[in-house]
C-alpha positions in Angstrom: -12.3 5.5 -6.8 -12.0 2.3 -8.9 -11.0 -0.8 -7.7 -9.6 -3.9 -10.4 -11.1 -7.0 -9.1 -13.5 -9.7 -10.2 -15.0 -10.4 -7.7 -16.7 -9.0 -4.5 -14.4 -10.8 -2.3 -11.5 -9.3 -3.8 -13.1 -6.2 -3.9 -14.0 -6.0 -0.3 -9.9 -7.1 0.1 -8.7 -3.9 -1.9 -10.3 -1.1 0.1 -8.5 0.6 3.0 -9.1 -0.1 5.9 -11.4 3.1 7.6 -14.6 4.0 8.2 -15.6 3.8 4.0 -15.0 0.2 4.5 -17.0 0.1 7.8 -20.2 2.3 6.0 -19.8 0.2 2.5 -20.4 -2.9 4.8 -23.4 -1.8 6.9 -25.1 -1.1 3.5 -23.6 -4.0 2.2 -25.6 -5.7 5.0 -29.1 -4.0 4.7 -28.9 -4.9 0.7 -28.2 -8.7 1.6 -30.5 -8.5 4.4 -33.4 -6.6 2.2 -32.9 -8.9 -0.8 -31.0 -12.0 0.3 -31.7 -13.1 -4.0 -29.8 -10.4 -5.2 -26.7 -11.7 -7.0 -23.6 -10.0 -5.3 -21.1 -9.3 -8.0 -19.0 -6.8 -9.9 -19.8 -4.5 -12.5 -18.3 -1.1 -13.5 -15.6 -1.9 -11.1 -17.9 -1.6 -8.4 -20.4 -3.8 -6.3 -23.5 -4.7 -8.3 -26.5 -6.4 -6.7 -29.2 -7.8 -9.1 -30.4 -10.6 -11.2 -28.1 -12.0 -14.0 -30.3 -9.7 -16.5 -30.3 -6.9 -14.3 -28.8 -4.7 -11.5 -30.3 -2.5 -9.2 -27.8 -1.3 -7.1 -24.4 -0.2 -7.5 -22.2 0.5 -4.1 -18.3 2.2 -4.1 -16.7 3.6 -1.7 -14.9 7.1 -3.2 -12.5 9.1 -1.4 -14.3 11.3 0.7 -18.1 8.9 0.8 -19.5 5.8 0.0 -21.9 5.7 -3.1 -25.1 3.6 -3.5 -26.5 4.0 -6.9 -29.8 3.4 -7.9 -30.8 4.9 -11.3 -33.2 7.5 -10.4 -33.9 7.9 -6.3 -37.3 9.8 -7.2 -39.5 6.5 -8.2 -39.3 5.3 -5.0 -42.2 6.1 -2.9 -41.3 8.4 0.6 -37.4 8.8 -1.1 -37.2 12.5 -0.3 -38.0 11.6 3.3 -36.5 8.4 3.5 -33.1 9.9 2.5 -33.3 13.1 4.0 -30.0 12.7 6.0 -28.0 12.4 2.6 -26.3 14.3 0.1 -27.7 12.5 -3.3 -28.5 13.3 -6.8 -30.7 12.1 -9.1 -29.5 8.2 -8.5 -26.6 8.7 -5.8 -26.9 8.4 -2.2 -23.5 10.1 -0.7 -22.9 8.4 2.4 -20.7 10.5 4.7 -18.6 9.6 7.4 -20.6 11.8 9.7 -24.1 10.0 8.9 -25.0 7.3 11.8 -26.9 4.9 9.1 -28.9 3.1 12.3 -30.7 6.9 12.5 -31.9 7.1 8.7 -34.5 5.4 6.3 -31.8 3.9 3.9 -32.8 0.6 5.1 -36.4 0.9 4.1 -35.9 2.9 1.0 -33.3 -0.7 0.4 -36.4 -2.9 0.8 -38.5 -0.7 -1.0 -36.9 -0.4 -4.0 -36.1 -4.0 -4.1 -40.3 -4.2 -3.5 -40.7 -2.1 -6.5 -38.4 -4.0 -8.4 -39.2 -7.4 -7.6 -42.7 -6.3 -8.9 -41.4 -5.2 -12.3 -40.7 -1.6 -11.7 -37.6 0.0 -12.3 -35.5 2.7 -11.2 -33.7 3.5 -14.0 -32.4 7.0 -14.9 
């Protein structure tokens, strides 16, 4: 789903009410937590978290999941494990209402792609 605002806060306003907006904030949370420089913003009508050159993450909430986008999951070291509790593709984490996020390595695989990053590696597709 896309969402016409400019900024997060009216972003956040525009979703529904249910357990997307519950999940979108939890992860909102570990990104913010994980990487408290991270600009919050918008970009590609979506959250964007980055630098004002760059972003590293991209978080929507769709109709059936929330999305956390990341360019390509793979160059982040233990992803396959760290994420095993997801649906994803090659940079999409599906987050499910059935997934209990305080169970799964999202967190970490959060800080350690914002490691990676911060270090000059990328995740790009």
């Amino acid at each position: 789903m896309q969402y016409e605002a400019k900024t997060p806060k009216e972003y956040l306003e525009k979703l529904e009410n249910d357990w997307r907006k519950v999940k979108l904030e939890k992860v909102r949370e570990m990104i913010k937590k994980q990487g408290p420089s991270l600009k919050e913003g918008i970009e590609y009508k979506m959250l964007s978290y980055g630098s004002e050159e760059k972003n590293i993450f991209h978080l929507n909430a769709q109709s059936a999941y929330v999305s956390l986008y990341v360019g390509n999951i793979d160059k982040v070291d233990d992803s396959k494990e760290l994420l095993k509790d997801f649906d994803k593709g090659k940079g999409c984490i599906r987050i499910k209402k059935t997934v209990d996020l305080s169970s799964t390595g999202l967190e970490t695989f959060i800080q350690k792609t914002i490691s990676l990053w911060e270090k000059g590696g990328n995740t790009d597709c």
